[in-house]
N, CA and C atoms of all chains as a GROMACS GRO file, in nm:
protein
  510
    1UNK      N    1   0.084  -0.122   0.000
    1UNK     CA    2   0.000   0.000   0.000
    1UNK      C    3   0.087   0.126   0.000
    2UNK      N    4   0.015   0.251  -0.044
    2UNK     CA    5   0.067   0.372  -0.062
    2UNK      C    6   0.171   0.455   0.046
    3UNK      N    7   0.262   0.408   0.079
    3UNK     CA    8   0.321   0.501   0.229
    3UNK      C    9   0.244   0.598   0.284
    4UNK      N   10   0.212   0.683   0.193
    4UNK     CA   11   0.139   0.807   0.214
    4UNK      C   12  -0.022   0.795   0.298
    5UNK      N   13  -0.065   0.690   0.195
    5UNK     CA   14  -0.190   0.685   0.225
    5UNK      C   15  -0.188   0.543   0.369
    6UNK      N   16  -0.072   0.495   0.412
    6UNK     CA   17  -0.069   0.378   0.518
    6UNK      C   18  -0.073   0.519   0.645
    7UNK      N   19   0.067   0.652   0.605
    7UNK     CA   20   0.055   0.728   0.702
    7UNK      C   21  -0.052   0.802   0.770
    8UNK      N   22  -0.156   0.822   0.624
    8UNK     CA   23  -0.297   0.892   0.672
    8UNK      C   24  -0.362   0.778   0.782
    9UNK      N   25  -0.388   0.645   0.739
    9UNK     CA   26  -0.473   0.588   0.767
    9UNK      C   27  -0.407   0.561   0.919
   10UNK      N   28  -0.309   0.586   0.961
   10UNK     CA   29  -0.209   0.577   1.105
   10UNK      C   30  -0.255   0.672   1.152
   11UNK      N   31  -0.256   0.756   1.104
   11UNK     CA   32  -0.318   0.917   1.191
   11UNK      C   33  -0.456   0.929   1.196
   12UNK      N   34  -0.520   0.864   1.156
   12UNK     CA   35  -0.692   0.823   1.128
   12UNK      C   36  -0.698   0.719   1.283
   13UNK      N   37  -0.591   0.594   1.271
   13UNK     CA   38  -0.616   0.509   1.378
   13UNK      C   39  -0.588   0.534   1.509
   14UNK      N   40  -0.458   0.642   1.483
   14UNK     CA   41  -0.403   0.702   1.647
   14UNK      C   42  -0.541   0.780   1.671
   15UNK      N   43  -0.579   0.868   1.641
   15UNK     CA   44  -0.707   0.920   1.645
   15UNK      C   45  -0.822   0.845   1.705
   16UNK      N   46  -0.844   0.777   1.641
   16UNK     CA   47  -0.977   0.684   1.739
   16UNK      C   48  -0.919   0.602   1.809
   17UNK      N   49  -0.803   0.558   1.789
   17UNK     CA   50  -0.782   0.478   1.958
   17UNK      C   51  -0.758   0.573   2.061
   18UNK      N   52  -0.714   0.673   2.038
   18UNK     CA   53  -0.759   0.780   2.173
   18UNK      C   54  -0.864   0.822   2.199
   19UNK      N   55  -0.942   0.840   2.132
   19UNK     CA   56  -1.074   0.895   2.152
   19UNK      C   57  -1.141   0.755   2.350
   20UNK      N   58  -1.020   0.657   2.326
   20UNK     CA   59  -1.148   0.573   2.429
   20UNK      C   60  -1.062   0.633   2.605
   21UNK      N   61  -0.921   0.678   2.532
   21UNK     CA   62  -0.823   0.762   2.658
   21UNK      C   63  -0.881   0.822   2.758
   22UNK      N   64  -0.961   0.940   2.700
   22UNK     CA   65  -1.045   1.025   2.785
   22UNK      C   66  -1.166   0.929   2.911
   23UNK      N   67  -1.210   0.863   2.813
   23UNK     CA   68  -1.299   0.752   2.896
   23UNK      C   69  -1.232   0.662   3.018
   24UNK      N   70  -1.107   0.647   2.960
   24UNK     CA   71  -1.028   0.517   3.049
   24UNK      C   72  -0.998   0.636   3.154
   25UNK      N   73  -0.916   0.770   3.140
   25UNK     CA   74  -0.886   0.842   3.278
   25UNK      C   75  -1.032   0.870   3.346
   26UNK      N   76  -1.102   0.919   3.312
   26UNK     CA   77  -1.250   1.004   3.341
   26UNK      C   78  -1.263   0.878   3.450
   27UNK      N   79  -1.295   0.773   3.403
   27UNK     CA   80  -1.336   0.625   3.494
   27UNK      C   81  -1.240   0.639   3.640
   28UNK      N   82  -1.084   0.642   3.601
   28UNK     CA   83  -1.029   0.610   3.700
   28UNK      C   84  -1.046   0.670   3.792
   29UNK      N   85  -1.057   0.841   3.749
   29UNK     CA   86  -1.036   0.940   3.821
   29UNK      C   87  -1.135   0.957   3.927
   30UNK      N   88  -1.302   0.905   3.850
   30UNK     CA   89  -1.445   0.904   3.910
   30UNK      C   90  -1.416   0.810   3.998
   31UNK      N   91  -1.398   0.658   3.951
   31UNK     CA   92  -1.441   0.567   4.001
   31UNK      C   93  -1.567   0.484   3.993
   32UNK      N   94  -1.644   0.582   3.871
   32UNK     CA   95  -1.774   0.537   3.845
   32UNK      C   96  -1.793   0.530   3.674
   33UNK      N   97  -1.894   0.413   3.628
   33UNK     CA   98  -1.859   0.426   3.484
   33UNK      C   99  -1.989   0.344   3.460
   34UNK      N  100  -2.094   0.414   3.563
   34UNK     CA  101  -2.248   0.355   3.604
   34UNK      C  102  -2.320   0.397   3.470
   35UNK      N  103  -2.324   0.470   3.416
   35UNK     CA  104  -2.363   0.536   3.310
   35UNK      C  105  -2.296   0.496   3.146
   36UNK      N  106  -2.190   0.441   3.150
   36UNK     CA  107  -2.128   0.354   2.989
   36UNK      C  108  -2.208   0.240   3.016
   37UNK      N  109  -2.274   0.177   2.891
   37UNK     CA  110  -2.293   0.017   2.879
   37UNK      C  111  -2.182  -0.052   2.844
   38UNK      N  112  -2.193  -0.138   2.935
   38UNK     CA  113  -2.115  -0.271   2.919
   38UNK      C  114  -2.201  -0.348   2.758
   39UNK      N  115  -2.260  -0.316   2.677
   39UNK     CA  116  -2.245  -0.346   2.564
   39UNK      C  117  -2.175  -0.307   2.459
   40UNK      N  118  -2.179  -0.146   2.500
   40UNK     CA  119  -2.056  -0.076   2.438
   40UNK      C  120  -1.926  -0.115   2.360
   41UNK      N  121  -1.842  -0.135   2.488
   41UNK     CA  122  -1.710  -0.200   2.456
   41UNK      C  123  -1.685  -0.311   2.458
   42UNK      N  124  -1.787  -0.421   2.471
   42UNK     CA  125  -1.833  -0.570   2.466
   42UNK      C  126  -1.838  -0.555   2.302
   43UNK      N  127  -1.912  -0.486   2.247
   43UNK     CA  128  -1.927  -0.526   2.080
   43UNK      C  129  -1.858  -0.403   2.014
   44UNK      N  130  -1.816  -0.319   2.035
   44UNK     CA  131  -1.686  -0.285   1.983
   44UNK      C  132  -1.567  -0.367   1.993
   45UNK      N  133  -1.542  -0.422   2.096
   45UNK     CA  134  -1.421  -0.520   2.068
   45UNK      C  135  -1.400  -0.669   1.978
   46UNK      N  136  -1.558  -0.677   1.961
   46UNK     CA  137  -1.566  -0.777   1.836
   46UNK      C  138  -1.557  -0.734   1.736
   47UNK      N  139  -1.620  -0.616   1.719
   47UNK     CA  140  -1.622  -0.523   1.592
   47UNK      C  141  -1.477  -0.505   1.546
   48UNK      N  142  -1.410  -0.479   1.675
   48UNK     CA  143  -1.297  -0.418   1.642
   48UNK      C  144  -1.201  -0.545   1.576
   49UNK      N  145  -1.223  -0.653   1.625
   49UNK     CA  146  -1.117  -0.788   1.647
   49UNK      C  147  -1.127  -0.814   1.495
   50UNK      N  148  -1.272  -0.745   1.413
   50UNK     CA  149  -1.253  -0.827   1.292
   50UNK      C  150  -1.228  -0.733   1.190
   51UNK      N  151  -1.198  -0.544   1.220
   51UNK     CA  152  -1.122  -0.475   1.148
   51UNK      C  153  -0.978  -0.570   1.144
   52UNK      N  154  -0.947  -0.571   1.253
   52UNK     CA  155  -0.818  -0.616   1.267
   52UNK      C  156  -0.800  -0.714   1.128
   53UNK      N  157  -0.851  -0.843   1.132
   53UNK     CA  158  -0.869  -0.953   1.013
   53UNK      C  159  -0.864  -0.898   0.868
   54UNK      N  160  -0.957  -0.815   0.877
   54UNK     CA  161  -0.996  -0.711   0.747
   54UNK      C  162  -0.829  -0.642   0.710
   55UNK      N  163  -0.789  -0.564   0.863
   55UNK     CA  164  -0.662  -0.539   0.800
   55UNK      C  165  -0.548  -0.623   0.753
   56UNK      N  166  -0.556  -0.713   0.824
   56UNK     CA  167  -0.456  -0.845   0.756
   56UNK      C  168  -0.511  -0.879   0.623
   57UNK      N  169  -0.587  -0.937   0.586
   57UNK     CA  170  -0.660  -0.933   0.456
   57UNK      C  171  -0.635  -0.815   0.369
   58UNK      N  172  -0.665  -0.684   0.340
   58UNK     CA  173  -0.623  -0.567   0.285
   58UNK      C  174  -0.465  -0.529   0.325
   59UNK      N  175  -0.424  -0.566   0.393
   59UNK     CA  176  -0.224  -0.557   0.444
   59UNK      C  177  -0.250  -0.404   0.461
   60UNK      N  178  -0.317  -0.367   0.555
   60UNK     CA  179  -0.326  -0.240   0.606
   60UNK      C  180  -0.282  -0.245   0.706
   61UNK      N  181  -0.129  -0.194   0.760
   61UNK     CA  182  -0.087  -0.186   0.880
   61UNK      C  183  -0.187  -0.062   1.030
   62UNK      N  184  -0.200   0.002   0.917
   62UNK     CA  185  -0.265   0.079   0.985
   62UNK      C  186  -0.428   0.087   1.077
   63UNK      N  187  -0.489  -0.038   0.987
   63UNK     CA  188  -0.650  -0.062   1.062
   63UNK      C  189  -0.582  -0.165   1.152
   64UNK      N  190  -0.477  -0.225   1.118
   64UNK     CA  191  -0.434  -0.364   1.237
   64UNK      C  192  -0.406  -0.275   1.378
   65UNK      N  193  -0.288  -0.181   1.393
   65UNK     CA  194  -0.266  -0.146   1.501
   65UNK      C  195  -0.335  -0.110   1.522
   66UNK      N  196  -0.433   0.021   1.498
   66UNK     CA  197  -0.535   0.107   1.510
   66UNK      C  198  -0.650   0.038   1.601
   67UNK      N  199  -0.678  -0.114   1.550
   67UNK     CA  200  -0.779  -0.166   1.603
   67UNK      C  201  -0.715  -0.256   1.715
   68UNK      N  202  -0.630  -0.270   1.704
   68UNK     CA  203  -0.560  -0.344   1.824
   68UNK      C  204  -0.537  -0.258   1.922
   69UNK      N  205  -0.482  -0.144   1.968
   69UNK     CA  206  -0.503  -0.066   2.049
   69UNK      C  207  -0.632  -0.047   2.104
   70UNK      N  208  -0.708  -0.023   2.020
   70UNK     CA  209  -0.896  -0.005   2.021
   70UNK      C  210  -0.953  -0.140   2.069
   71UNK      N  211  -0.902  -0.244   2.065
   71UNK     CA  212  -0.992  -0.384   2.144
   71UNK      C  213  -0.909  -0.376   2.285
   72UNK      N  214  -0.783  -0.335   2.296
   72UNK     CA  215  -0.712  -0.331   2.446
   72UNK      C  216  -0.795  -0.256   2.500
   73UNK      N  217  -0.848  -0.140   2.469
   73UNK     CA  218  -0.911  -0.007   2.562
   73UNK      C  219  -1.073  -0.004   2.579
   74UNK      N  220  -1.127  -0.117   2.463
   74UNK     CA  221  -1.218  -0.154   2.528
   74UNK      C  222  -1.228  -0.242   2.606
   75UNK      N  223  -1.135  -0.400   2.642
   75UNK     CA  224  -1.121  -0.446   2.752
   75UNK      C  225  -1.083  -0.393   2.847
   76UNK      N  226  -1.027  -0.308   2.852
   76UNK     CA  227  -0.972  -0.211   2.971
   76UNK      C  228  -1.086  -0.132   3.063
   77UNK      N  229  -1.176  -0.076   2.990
   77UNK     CA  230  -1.274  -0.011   3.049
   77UNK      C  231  -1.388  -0.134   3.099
   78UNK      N  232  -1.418  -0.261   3.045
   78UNK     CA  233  -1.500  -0.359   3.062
   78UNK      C  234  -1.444  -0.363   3.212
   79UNK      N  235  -1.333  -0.418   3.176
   79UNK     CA  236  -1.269  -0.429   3.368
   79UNK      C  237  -1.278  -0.378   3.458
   80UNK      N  238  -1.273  -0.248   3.399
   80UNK     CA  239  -1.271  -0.147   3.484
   80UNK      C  240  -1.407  -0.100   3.552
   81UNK      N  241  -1.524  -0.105   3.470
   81UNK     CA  242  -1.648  -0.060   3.509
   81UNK      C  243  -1.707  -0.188   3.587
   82UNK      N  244  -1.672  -0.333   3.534
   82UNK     CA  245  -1.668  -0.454   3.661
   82UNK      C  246  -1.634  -0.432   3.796
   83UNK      N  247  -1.468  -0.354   3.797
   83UNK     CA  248  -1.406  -0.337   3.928
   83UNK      C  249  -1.501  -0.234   4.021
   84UNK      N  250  -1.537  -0.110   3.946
   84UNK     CA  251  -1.643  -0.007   3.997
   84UNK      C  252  -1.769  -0.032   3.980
   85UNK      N  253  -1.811  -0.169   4.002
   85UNK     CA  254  -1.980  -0.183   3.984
   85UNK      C  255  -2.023  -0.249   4.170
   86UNK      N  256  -1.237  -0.364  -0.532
   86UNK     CA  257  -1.177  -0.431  -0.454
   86UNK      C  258  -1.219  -0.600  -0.392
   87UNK      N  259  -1.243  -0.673  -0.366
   87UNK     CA  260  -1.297  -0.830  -0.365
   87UNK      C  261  -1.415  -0.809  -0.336
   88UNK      N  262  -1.485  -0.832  -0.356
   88UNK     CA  263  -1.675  -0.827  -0.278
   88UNK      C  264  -1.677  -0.914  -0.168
   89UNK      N  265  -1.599  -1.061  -0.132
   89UNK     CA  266  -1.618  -1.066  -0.063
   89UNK      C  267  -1.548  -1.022   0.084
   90UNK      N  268  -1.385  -0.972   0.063
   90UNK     CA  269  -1.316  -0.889   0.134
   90UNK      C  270  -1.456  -0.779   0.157
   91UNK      N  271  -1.472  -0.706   0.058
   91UNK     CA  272  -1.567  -0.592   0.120
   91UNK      C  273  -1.674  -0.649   0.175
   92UNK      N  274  -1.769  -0.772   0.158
   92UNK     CA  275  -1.871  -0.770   0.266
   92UNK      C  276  -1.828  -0.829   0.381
   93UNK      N  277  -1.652  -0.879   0.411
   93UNK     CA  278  -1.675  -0.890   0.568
   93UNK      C  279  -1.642  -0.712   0.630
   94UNK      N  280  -1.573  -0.679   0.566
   94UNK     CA  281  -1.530  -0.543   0.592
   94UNK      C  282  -1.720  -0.467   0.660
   95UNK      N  283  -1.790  -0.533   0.582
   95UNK     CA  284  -1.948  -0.465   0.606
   95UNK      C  285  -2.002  -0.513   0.710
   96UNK      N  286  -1.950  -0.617   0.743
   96UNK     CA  287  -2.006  -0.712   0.860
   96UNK      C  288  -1.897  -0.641   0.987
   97UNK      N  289  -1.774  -0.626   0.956
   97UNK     CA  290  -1.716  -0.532   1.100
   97UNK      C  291  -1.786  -0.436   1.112
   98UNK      N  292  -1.760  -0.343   1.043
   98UNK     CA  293  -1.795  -0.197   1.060
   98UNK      C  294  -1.962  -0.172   1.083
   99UNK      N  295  -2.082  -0.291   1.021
   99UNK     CA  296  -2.183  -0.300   1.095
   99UNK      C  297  -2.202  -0.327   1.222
  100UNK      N  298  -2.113  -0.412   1.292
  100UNK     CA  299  -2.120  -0.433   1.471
  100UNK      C  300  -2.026  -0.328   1.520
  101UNK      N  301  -1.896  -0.244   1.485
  101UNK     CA  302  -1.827  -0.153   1.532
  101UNK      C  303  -1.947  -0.029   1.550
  102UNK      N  304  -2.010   0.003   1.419
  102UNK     CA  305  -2.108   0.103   1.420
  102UNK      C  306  -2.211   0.065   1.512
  103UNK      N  307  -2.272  -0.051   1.541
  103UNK     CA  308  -2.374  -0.070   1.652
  103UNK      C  309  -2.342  -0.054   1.822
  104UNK      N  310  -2.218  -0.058   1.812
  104UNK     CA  311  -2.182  -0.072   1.925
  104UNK      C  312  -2.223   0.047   2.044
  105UNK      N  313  -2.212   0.181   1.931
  105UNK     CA  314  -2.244   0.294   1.970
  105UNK      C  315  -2.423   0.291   2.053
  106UNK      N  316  -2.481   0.219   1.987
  106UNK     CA  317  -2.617   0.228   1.991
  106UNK      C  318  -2.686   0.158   2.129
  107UNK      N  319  -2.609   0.003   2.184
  107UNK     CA  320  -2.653   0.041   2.368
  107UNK      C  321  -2.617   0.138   2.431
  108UNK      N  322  -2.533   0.238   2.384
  108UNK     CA  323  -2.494   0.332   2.483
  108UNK      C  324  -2.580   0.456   2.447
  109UNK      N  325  -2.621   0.469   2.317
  109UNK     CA  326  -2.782   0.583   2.329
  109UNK      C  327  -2.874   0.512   2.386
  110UNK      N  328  -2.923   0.424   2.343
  110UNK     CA  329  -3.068   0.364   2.405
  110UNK      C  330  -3.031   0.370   2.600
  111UNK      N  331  -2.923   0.345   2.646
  111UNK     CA  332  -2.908   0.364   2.760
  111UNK      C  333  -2.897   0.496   2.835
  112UNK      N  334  -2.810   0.567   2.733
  112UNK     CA  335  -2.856   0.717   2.770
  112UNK      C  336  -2.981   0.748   2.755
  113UNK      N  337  -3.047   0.729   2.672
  113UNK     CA  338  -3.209   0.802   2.638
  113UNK      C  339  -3.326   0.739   2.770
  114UNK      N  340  -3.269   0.588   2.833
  114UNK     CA  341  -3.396   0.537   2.924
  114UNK      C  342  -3.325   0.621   3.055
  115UNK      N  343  -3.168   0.647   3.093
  115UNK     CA  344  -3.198   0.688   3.201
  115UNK      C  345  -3.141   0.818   3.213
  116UNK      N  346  -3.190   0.890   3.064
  116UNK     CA  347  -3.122   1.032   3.093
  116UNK      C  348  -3.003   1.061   3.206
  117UNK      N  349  -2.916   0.951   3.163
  117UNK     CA  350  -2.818   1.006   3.286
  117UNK      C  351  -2.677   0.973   3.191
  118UNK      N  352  -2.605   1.043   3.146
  118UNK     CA  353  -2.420   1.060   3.123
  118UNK      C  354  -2.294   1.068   3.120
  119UNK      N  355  -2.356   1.137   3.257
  119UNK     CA  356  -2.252   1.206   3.385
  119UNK      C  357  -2.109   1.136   3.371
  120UNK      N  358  -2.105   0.976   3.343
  120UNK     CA  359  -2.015   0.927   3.374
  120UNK      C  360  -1.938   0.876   3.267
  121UNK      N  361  -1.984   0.962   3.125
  121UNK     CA  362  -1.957   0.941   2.975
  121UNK      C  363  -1.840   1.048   2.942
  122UNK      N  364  -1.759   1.061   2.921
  122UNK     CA  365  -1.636   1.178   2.867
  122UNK      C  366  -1.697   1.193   2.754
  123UNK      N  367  -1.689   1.351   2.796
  123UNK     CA  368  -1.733   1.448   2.658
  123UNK      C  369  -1.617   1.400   2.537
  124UNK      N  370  -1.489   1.368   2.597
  124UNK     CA  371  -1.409   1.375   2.489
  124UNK      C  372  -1.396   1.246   2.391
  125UNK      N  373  -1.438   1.147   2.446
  125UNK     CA  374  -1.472   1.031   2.416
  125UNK      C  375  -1.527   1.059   2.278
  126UNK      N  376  -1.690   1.084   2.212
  126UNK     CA  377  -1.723   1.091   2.141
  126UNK      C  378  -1.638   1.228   2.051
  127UNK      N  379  -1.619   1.328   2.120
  127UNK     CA  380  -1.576   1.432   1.982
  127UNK      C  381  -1.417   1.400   1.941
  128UNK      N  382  -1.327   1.319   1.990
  128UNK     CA  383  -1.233   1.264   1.945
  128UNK      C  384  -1.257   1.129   1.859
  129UNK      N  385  -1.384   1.080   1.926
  129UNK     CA  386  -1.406   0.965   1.764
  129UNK      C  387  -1.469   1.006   1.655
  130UNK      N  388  -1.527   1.109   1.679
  130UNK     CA  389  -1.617   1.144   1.552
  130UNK      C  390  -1.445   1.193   1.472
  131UNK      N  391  -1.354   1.271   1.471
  131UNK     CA  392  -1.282   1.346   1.468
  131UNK      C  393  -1.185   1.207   1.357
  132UNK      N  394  -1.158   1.150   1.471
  132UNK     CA  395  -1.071   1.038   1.360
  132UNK      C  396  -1.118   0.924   1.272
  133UNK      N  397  -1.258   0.901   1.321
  133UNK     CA  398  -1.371   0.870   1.217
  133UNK      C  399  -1.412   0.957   1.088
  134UNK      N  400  -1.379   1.048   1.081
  134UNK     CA  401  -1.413   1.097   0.959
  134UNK      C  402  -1.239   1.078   0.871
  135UNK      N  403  -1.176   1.118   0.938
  135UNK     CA  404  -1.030   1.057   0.881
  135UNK      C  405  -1.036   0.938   0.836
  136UNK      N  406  -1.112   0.886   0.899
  136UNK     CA  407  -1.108   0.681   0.842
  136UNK      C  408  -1.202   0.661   0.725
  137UNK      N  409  -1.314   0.804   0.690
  137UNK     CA  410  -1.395   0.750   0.636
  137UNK      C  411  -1.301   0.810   0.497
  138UNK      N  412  -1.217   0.930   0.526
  138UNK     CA  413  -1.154   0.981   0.407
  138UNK      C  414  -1.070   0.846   0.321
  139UNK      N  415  -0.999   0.793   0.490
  139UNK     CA  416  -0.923   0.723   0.399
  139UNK      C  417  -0.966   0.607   0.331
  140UNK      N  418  -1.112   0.573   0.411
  140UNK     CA  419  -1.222   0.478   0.289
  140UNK      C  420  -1.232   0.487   0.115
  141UNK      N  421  -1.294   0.653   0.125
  141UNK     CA  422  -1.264   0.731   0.025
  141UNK      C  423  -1.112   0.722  -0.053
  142UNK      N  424  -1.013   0.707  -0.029
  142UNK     CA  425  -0.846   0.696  -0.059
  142UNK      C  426  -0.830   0.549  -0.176
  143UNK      N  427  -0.878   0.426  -0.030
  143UNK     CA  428  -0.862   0.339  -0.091
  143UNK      C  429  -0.959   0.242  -0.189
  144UNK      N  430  -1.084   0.308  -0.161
  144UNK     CA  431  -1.200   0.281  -0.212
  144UNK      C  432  -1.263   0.145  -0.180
  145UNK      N  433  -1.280   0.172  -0.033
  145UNK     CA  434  -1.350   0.043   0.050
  145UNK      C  435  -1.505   0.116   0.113
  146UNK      N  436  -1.622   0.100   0.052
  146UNK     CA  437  -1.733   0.098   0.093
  146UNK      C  438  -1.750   0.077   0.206
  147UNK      N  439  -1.709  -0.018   0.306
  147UNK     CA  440  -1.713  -0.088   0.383
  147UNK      C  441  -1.679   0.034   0.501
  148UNK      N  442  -1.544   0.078   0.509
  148UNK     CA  443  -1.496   0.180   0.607
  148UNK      C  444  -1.599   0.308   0.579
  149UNK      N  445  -1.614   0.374   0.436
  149UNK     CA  446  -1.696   0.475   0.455
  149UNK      C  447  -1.830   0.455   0.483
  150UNK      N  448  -1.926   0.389   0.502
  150UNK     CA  449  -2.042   0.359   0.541
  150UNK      C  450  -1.977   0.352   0.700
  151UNK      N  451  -1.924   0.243   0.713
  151UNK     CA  452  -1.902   0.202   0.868
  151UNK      C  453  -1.900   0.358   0.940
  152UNK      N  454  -1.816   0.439   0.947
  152UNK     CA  455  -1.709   0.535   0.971
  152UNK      C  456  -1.857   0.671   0.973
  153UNK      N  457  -1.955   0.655   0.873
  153UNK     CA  458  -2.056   0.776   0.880
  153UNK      C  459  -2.152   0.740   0.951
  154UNK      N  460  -2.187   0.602   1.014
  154UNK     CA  461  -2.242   0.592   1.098
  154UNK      C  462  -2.237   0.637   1.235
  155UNK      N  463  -2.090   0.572   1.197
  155UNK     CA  464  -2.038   0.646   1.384
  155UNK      C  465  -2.018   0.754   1.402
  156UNK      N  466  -1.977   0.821   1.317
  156UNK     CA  467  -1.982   0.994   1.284
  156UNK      C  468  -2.122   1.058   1.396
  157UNK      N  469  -2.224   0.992   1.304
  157UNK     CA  470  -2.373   0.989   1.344
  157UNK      C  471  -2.405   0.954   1.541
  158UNK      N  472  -2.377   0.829   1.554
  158UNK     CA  473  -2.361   0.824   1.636
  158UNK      C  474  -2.307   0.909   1.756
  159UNK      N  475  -2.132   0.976   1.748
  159UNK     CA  476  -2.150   1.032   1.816
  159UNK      C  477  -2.136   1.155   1.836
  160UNK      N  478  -2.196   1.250   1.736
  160UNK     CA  479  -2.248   1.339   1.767
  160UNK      C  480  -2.423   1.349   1.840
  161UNK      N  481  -2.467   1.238   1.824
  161UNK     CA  482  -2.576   1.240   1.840
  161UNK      C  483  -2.583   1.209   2.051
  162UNK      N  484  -2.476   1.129   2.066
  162UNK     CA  485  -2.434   1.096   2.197
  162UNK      C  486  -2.383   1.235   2.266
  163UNK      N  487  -2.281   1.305   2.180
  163UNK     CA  488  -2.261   1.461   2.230
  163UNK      C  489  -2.378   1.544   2.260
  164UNK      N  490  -2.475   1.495   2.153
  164UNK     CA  491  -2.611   1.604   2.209
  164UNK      C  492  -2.665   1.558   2.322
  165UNK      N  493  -2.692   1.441   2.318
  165UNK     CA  494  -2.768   1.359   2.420
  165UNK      C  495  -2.657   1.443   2.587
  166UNK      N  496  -2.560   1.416   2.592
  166UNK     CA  497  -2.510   1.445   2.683
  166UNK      C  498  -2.533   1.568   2.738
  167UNK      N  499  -2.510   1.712   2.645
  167UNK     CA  500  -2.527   1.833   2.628
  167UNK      C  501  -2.661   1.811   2.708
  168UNK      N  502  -2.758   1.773   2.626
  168UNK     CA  503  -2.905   1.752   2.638
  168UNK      C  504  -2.936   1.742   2.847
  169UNK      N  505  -2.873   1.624   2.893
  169UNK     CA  506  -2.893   1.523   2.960
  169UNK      C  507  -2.806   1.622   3.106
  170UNK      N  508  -2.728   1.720   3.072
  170UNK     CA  509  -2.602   1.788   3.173
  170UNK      C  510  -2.726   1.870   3.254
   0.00000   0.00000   0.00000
């Protein structure tokens, strides 16, 4: 794939795997995460597990990490809103 | 690009894009947010539209459909919140 266009699609993925950052501190900081569904990041991380596939399939480095970061941070918050329930 | 590469690509990005959707229906029954980061949604909408460009780039249906849903989504979760504060 295009360097150029692998670099966009890297800066596309750093991008939404932070977007779940704010959520993961906000939680810690509260202690409460009564208000996210636990369906949420339950089916985003399937969702996410099979960008991942998709990116192996298309040899897009960029949806692989992108979404691999993105299924860590939704298990992360699953745990986390378990630990604070 | 393969049709059938692109309809699993349709089958992620249909459960990635749903994922959004227990977390409105849960906001909307108990009007409550509080414990949702504002930044959460306006940093995914943000690199979601980057993903849908780079849909657009490589010419995968699959990411730009996926990618304007969630767009949708969460701005619509930003209002709800706004709404709900």
């Amino acid at each position: 794939m295009d360097p150029l266009l692998e670099l966009f699609g890297l800066i596309a993925g750093a991008i939404t795997s932070m977007g779940f950052v704010p959520q993961l501190i906000r939680g810690h900081r509260t202690k409460k995460l009564d208000d996210v569904s636990y369906y949420m990041p339950m089916i985003l991380a399937v969702g996410m597990t099979l960008w991942f596939i998709y990116g192996v399939l298309i040899d897009s480095l960029a949806i692989m990490i992108a979404n691999t970061f993105g299924v860590c941070c939704c298990l992360v918050l699953i745990a986390m809103k378990k630990a604070y329930t």
